[in-house]
mmCIF file of the N, C-alpha and C atoms, coordinates in Angstrom:
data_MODEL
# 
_entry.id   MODEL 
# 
loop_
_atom_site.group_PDB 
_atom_site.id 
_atom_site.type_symbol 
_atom_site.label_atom_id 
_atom_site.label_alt_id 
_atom_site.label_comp_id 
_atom_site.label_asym_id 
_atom_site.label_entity_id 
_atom_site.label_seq_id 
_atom_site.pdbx_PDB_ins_code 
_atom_site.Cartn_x 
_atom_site.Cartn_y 
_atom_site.Cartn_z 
_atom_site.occupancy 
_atom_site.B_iso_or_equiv 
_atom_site.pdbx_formal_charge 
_atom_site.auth_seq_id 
_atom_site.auth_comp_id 
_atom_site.auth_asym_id 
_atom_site.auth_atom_id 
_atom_site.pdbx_PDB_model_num 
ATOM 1   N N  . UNK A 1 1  ? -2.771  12.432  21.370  1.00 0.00 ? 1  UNK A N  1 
ATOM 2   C CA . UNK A 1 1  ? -3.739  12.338  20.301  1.00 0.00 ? 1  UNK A CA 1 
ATOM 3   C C  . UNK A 1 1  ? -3.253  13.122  19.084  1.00 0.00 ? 1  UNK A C  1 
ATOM 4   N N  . UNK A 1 2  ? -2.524  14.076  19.334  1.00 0.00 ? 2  UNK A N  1 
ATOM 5   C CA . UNK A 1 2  ? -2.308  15.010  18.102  1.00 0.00 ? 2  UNK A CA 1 
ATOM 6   C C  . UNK A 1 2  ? -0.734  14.574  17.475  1.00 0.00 ? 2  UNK A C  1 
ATOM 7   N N  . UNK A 1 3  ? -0.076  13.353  18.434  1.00 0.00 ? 3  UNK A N  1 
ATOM 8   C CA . UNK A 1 3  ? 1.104   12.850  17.434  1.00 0.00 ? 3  UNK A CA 1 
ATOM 9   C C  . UNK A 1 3  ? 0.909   11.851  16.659  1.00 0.00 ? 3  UNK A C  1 
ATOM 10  N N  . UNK A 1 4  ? -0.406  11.055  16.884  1.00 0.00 ? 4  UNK A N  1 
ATOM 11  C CA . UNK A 1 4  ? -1.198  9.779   16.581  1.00 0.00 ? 4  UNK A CA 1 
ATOM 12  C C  . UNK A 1 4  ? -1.757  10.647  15.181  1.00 0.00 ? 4  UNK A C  1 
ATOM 13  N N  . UNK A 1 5  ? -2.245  11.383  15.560  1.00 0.00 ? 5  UNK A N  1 
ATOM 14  C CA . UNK A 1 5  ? -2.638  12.385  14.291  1.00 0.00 ? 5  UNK A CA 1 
ATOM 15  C C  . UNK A 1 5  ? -1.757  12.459  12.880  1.00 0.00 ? 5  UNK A C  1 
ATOM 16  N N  . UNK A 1 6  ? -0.686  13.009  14.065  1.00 0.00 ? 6  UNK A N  1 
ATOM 17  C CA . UNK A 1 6  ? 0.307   13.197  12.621  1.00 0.00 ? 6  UNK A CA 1 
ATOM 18  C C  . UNK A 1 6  ? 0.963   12.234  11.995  1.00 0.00 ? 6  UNK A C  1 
ATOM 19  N N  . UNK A 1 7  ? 1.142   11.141  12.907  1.00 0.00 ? 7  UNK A N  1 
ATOM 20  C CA . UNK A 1 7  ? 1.854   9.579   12.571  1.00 0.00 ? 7  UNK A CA 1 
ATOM 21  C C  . UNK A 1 7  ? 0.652   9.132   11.647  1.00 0.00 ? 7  UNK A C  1 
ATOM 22  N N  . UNK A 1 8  ? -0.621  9.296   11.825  1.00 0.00 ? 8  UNK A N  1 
ATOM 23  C CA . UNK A 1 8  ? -1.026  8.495   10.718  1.00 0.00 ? 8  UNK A CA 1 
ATOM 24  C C  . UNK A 1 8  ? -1.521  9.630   9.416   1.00 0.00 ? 8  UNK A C  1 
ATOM 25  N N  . UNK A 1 9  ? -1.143  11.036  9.169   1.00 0.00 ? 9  UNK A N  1 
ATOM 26  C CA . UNK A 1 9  ? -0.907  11.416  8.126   1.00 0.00 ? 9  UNK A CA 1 
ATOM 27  C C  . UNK A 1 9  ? 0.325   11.146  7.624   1.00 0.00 ? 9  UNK A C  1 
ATOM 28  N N  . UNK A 1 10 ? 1.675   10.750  7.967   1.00 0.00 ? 10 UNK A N  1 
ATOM 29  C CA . UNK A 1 10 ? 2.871   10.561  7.796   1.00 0.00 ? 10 UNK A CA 1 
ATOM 30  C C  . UNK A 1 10 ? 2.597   9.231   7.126   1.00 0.00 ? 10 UNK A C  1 
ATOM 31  N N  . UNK A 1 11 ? 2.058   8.111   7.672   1.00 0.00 ? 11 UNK A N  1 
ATOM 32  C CA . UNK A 1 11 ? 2.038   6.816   7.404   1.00 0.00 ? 11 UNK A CA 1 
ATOM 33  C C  . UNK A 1 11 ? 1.243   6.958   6.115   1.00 0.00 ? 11 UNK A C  1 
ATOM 34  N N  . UNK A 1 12 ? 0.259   7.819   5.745   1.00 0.00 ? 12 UNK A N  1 
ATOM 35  C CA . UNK A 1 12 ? -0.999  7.697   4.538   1.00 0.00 ? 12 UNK A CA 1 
ATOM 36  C C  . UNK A 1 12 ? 0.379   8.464   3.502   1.00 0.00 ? 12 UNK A C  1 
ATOM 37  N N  . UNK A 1 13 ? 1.005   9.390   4.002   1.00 0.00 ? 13 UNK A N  1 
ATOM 38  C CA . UNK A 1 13 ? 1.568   10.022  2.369   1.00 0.00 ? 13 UNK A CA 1 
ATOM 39  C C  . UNK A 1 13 ? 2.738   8.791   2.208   1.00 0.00 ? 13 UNK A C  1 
ATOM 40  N N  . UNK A 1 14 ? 2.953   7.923   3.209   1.00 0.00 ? 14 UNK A N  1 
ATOM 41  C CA . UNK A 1 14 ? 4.214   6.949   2.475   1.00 0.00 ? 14 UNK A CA 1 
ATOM 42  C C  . UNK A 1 14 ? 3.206   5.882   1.705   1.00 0.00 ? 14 UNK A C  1 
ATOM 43  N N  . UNK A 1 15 ? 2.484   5.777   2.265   1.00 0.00 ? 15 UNK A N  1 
ATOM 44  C CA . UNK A 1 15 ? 1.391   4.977   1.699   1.00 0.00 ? 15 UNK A CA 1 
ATOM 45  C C  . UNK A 1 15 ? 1.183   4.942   0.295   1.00 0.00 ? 15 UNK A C  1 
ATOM 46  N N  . UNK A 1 16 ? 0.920   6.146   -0.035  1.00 0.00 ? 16 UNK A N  1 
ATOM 47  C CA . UNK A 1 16 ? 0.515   6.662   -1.046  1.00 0.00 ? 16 UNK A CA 1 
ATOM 48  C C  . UNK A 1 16 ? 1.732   6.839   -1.925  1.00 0.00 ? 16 UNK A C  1 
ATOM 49  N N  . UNK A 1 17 ? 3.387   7.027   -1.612  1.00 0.00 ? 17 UNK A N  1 
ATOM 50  C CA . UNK A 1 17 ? 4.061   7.075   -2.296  1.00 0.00 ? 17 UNK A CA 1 
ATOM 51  C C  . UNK A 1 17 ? 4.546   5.407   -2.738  1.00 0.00 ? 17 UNK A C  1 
ATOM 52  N N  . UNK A 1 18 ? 4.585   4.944   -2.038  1.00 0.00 ? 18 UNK A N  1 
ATOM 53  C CA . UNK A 1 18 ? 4.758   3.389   -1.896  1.00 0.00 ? 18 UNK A CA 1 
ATOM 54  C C  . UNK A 1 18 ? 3.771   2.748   -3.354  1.00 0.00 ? 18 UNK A C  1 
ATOM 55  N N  . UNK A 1 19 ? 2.910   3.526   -3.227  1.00 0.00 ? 19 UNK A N  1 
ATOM 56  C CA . UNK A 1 19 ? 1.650   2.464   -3.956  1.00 0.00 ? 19 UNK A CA 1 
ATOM 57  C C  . UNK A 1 19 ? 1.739   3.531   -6.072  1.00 0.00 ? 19 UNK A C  1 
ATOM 58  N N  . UNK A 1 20 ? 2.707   4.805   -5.693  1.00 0.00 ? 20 UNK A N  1 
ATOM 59  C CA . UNK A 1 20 ? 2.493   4.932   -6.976  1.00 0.00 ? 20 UNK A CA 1 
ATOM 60  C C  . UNK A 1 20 ? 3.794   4.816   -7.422  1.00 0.00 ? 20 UNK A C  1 
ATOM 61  N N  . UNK A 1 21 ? 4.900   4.592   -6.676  1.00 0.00 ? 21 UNK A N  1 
ATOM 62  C CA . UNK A 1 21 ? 6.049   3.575   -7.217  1.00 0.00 ? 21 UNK A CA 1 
ATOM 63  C C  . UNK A 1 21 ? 5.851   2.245   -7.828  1.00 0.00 ? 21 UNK A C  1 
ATOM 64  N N  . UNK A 1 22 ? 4.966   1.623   -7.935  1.00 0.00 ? 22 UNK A N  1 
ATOM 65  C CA . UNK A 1 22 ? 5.015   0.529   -8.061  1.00 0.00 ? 22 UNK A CA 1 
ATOM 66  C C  . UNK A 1 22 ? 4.575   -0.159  -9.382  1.00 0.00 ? 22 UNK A C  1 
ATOM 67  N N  . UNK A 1 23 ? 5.147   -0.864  -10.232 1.00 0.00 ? 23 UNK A N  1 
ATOM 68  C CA . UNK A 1 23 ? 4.791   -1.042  -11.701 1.00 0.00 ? 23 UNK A CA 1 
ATOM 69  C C  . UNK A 1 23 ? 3.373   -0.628  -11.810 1.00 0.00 ? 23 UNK A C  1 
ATOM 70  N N  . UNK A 1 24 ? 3.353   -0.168  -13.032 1.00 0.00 ? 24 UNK A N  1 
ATOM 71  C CA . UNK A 1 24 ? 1.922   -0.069  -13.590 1.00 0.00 ? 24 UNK A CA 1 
ATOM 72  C C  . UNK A 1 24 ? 1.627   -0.927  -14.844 1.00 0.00 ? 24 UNK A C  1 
ATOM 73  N N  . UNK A 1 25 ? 0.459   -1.039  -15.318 1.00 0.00 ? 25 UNK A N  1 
ATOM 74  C CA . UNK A 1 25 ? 0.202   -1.875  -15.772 1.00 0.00 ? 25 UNK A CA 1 
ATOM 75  C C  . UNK A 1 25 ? -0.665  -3.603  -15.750 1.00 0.00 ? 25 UNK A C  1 
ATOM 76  N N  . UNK A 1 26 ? 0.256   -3.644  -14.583 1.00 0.00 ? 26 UNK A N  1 
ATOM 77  C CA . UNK A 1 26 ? -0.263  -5.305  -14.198 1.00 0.00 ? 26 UNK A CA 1 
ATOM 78  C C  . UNK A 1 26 ? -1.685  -5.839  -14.367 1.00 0.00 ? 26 UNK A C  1 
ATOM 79  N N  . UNK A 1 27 ? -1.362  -6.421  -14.902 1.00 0.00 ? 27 UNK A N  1 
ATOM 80  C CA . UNK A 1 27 ? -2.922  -7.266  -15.783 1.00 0.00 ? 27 UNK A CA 1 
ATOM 81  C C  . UNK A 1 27 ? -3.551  -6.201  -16.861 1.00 0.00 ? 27 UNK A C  1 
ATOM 82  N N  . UNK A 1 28 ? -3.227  -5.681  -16.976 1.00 0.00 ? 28 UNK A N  1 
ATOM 83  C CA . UNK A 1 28 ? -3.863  -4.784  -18.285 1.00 0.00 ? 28 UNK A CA 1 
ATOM 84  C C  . UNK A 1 28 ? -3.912  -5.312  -19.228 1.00 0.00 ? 28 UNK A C  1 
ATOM 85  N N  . UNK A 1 29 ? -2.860  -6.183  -19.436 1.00 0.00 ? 29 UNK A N  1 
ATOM 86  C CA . UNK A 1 29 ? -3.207  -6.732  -21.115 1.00 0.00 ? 29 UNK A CA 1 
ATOM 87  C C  . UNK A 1 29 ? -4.674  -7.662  -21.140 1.00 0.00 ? 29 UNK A C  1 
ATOM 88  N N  . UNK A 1 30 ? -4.944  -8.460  -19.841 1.00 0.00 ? 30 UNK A N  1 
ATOM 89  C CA . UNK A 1 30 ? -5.982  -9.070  -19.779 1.00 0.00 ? 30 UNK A CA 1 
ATOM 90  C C  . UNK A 1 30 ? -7.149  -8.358  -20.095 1.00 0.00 ? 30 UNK A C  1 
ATOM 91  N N  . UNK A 1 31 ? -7.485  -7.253  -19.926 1.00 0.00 ? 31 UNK A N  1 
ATOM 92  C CA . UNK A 1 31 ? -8.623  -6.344  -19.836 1.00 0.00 ? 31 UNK A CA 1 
ATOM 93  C C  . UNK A 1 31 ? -8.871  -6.212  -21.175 1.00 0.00 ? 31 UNK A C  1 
ATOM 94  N N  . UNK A 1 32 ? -7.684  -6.244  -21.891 1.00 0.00 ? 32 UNK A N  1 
ATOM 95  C CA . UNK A 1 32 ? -8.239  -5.956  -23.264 1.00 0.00 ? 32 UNK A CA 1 
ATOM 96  C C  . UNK A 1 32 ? -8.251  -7.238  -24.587 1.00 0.00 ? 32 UNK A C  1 
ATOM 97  N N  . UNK A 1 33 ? -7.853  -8.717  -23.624 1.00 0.00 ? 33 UNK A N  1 
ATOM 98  C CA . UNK A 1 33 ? -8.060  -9.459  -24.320 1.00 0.00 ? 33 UNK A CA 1 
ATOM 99  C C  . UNK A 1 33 ? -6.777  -10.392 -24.466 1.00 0.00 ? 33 UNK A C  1 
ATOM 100 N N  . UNK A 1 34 ? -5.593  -9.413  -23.959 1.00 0.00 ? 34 UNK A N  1 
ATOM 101 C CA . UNK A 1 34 ? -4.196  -10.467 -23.736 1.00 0.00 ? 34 UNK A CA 1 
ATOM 102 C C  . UNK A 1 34 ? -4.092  -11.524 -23.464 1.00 0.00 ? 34 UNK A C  1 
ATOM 103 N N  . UNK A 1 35 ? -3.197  -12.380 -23.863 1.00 0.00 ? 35 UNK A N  1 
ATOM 104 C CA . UNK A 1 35 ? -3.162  -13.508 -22.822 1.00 0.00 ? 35 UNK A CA 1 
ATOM 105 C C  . UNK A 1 35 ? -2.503  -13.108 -21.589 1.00 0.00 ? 35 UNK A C  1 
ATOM 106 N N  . UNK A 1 36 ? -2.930  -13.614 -20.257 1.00 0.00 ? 36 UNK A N  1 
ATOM 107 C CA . UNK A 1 36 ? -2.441  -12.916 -18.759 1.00 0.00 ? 36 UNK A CA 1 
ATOM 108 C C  . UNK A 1 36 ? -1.830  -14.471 -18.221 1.00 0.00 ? 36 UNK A C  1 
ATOM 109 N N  . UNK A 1 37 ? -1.407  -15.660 -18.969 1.00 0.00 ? 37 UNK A N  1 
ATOM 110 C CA . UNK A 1 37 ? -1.073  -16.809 -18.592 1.00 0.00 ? 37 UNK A CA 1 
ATOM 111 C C  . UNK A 1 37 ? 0.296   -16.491 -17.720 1.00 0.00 ? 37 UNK A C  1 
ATOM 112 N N  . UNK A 1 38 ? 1.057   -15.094 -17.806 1.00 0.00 ? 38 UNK A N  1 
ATOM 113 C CA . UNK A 1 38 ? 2.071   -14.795 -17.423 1.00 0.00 ? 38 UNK A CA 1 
ATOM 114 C C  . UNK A 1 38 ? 2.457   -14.950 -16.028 1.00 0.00 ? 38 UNK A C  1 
ATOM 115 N N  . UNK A 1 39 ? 2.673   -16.206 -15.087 1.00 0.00 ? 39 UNK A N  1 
ATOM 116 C CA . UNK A 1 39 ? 2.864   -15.812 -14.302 1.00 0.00 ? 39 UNK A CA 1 
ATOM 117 C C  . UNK A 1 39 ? 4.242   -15.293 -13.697 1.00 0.00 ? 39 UNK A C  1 
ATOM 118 N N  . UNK A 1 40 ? 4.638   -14.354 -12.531 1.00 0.00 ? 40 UNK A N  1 
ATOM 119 C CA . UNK A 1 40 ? 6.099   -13.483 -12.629 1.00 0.00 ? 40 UNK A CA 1 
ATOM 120 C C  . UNK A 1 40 ? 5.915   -13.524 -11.175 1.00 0.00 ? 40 UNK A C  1 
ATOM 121 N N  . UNK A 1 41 ? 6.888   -13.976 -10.415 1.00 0.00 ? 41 UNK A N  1 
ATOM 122 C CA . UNK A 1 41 ? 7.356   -13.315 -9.223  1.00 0.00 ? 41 UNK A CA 1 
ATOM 123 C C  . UNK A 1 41 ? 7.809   -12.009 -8.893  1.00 0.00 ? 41 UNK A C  1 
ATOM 124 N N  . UNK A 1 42 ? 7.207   -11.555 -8.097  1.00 0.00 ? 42 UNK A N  1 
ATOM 125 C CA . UNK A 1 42 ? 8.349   -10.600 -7.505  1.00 0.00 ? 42 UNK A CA 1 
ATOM 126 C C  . UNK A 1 42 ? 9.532   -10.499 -6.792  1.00 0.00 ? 42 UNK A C  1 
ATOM 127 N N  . UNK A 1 43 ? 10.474  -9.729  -7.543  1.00 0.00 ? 43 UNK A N  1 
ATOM 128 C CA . UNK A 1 43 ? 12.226  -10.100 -7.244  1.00 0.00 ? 43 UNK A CA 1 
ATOM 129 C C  . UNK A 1 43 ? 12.452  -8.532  -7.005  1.00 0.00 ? 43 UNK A C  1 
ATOM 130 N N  . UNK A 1 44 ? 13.491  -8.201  -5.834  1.00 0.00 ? 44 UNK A N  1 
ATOM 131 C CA . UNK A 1 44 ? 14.137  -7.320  -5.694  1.00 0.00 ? 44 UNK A CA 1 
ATOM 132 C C  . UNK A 1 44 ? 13.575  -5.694  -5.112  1.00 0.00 ? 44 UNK A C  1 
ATOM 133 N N  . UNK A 1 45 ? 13.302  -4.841  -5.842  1.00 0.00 ? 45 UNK A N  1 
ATOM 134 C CA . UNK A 1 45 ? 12.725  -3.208  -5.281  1.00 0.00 ? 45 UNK A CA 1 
ATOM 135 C C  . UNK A 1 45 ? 11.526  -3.366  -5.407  1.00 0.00 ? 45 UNK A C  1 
ATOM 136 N N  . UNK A 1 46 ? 10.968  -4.412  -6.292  1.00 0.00 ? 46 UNK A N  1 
ATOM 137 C CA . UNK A 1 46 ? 9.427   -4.546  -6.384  1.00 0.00 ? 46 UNK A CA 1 
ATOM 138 C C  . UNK A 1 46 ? 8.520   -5.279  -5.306  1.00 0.00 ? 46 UNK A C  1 
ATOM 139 N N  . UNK A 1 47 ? 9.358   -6.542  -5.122  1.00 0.00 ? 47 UNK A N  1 
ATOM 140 C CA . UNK A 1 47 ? 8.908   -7.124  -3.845  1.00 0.00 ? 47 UNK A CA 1 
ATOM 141 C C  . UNK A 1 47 ? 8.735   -6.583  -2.587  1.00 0.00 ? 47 UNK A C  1 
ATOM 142 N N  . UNK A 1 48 ? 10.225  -5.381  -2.379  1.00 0.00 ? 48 UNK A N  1 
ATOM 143 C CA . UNK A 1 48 ? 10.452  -4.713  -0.705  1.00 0.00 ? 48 UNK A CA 1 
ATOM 144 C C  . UNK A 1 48 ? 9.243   -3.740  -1.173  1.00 0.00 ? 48 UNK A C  1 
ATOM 145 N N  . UNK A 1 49 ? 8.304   -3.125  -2.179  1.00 0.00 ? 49 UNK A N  1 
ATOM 146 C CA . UNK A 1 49 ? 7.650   -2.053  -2.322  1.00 0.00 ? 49 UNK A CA 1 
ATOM 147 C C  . UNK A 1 49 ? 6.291   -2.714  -1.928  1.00 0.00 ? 49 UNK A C  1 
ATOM 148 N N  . UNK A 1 50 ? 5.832   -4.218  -2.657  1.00 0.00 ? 50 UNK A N  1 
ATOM 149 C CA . UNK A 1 50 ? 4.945   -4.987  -2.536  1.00 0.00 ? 50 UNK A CA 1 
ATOM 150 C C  . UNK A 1 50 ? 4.703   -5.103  -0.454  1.00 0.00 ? 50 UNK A C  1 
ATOM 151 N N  . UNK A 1 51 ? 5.658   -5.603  0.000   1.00 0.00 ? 51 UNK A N  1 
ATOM 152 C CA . UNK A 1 51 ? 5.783   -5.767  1.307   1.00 0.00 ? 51 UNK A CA 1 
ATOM 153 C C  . UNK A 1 51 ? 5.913   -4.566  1.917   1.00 0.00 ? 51 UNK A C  1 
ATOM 154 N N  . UNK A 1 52 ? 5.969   -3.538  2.122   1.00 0.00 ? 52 UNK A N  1 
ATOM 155 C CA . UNK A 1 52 ? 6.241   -2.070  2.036   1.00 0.00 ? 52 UNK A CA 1 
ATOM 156 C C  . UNK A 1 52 ? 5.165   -1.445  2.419   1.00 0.00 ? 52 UNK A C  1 
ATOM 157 N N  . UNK A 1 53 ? 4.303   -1.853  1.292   1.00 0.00 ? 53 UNK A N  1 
ATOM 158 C CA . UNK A 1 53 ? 2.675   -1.486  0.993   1.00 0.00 ? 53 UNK A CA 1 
ATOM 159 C C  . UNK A 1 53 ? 1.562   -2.176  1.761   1.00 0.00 ? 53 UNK A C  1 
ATOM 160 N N  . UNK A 1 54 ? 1.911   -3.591  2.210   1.00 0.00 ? 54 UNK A N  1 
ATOM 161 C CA . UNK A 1 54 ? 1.196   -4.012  3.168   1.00 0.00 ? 54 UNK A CA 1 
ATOM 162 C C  . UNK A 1 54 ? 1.389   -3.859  4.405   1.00 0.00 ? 54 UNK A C  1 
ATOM 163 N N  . UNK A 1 55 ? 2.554   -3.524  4.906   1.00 0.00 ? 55 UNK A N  1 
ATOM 164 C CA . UNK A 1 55 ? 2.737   -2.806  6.025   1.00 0.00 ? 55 UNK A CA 1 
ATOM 165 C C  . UNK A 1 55 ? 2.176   -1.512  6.309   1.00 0.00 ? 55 UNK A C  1 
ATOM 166 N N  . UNK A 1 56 ? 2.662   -0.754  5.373   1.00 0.00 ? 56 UNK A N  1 
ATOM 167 C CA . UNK A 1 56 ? 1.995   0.458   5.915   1.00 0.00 ? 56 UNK A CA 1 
ATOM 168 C C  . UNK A 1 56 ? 0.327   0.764   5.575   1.00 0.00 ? 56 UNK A C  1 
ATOM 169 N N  . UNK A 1 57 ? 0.035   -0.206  4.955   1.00 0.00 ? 57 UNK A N  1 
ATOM 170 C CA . UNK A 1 57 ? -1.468  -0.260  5.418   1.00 0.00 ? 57 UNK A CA 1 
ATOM 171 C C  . UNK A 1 57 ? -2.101  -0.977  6.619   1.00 0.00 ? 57 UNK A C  1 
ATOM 172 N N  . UNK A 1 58 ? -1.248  -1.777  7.154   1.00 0.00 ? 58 UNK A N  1 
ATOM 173 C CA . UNK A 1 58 ? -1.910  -2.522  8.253   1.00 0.00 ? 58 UNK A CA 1 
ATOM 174 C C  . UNK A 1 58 ? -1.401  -1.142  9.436   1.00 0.00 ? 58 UNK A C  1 
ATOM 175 N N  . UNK A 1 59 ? -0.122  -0.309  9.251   1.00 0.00 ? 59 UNK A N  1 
ATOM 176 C CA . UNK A 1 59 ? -0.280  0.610   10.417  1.00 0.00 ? 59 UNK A CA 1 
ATOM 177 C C  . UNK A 1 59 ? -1.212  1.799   10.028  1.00 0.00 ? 59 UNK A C  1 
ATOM 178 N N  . UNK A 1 60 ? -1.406  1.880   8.708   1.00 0.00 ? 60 UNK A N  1 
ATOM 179 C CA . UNK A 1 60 ? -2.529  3.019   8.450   1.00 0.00 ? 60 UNK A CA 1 
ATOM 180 C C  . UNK A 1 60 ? -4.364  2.265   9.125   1.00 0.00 ? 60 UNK A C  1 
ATOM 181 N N  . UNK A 1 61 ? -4.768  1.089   9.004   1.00 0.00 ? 61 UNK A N  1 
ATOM 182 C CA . UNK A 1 61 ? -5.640  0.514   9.597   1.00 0.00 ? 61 UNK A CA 1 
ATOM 183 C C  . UNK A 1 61 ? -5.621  0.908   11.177  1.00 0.00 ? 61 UNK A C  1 
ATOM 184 N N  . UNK A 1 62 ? -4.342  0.187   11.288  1.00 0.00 ? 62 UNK A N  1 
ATOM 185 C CA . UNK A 1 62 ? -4.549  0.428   13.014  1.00 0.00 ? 62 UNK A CA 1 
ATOM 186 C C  . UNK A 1 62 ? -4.469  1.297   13.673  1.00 0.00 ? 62 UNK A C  1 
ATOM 187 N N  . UNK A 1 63 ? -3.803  2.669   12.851  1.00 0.00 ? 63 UNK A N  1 
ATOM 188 C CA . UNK A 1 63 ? -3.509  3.819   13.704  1.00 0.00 ? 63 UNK A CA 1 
ATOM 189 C C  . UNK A 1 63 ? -5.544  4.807   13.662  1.00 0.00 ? 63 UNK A C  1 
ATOM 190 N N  . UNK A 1 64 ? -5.736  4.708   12.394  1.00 0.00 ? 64 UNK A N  1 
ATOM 191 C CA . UNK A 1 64 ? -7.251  4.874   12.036  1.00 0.00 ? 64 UNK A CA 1 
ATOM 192 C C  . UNK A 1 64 ? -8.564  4.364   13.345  1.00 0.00 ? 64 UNK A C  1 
ATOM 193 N N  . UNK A 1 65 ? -7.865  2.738   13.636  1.00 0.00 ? 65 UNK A N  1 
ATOM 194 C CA . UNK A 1 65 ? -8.843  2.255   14.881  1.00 0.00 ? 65 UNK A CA 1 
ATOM 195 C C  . UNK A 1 65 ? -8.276  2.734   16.058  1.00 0.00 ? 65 UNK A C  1 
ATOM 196 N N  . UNK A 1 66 ? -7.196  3.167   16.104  1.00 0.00 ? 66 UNK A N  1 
ATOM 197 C CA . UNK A 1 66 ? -6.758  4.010   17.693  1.00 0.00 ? 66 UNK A CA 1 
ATOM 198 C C  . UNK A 1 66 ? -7.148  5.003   17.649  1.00 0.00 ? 66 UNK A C  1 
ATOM 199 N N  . UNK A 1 67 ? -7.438  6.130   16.773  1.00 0.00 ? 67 UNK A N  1 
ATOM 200 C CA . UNK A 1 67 ? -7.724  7.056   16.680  1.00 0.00 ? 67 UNK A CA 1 
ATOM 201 C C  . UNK A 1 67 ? -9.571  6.928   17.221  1.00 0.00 ? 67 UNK A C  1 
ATOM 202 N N  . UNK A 1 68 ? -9.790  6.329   16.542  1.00 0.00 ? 68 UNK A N  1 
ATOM 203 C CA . UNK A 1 68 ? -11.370 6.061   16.471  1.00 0.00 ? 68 UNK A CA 1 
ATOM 204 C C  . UNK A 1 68 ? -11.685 5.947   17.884  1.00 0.00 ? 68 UNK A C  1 
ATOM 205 N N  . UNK A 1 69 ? -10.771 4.760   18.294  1.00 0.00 ? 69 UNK A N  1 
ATOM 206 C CA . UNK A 1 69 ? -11.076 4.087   20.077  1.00 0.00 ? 69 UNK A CA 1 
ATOM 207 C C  . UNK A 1 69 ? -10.955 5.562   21.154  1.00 0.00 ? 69 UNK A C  1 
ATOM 208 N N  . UNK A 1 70 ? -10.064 6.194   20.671  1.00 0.00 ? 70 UNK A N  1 
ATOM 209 C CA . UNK A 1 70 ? -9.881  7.351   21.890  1.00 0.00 ? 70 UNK A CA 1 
ATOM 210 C C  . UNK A 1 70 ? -10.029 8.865   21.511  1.00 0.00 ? 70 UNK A C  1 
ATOM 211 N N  . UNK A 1 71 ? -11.004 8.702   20.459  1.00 0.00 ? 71 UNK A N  1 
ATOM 212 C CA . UNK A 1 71 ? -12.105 9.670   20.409  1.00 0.00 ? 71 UNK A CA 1 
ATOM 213 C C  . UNK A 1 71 ? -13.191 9.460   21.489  1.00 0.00 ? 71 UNK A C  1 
ATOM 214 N N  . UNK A 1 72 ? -13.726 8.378   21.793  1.00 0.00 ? 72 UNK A N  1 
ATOM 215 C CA . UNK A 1 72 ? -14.899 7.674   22.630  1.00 0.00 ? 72 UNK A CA 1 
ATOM 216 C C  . UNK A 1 72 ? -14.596 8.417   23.960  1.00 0.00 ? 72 UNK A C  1 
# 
C-alpha cells in the first residue's frame, strides 16, 4: 500500500510536468475573437507529450481506484 502510494505521487508530478510542457496558448485567439479555423496536427515532441499525458492520467485514475479499493 505504501509503494502504490508513492507510485501514484510519482505518476501525479510527471503528470503535472507533462501537462506544463506542453504549448500554451491553444485556442486563445478564439476567446478573444480570432479566427480558430486553424486546424494543426500534432507532429513530433508535441504529439509523444499529447500521448504522454493521456497515459499518465489513465495510470493516475487507476492507481487512485486501487488505492480507494484496498482501503475497504
Amino acid at each position: 500500500m505504501k509503494y502504490l502510494t508513492i507510485l501514484q505521487i510519482v505518476i501525479a508530478v510527471l503528470l503535472m510536468i507533462v501537462i506544463l510542457l506542453q504549448r500554451r496558448g491553444t485556442g486563445l485567439g478564439s476567446a478573444f475573437g480570432g479566427e480558430s479555423n486553424v486546424y494543426r496536427t500534432k507532429r513530433g515532441i508535441e504529439k509523444s507529450l499529447f500521448i504522454s499525458t493521456i497515459i499518465f492520467s489513465i495510470l493516475f485514475l487507476g492507481t487512485a481506484l486501487l488505492l480507494l479499493v484496498l482501503q475497504k
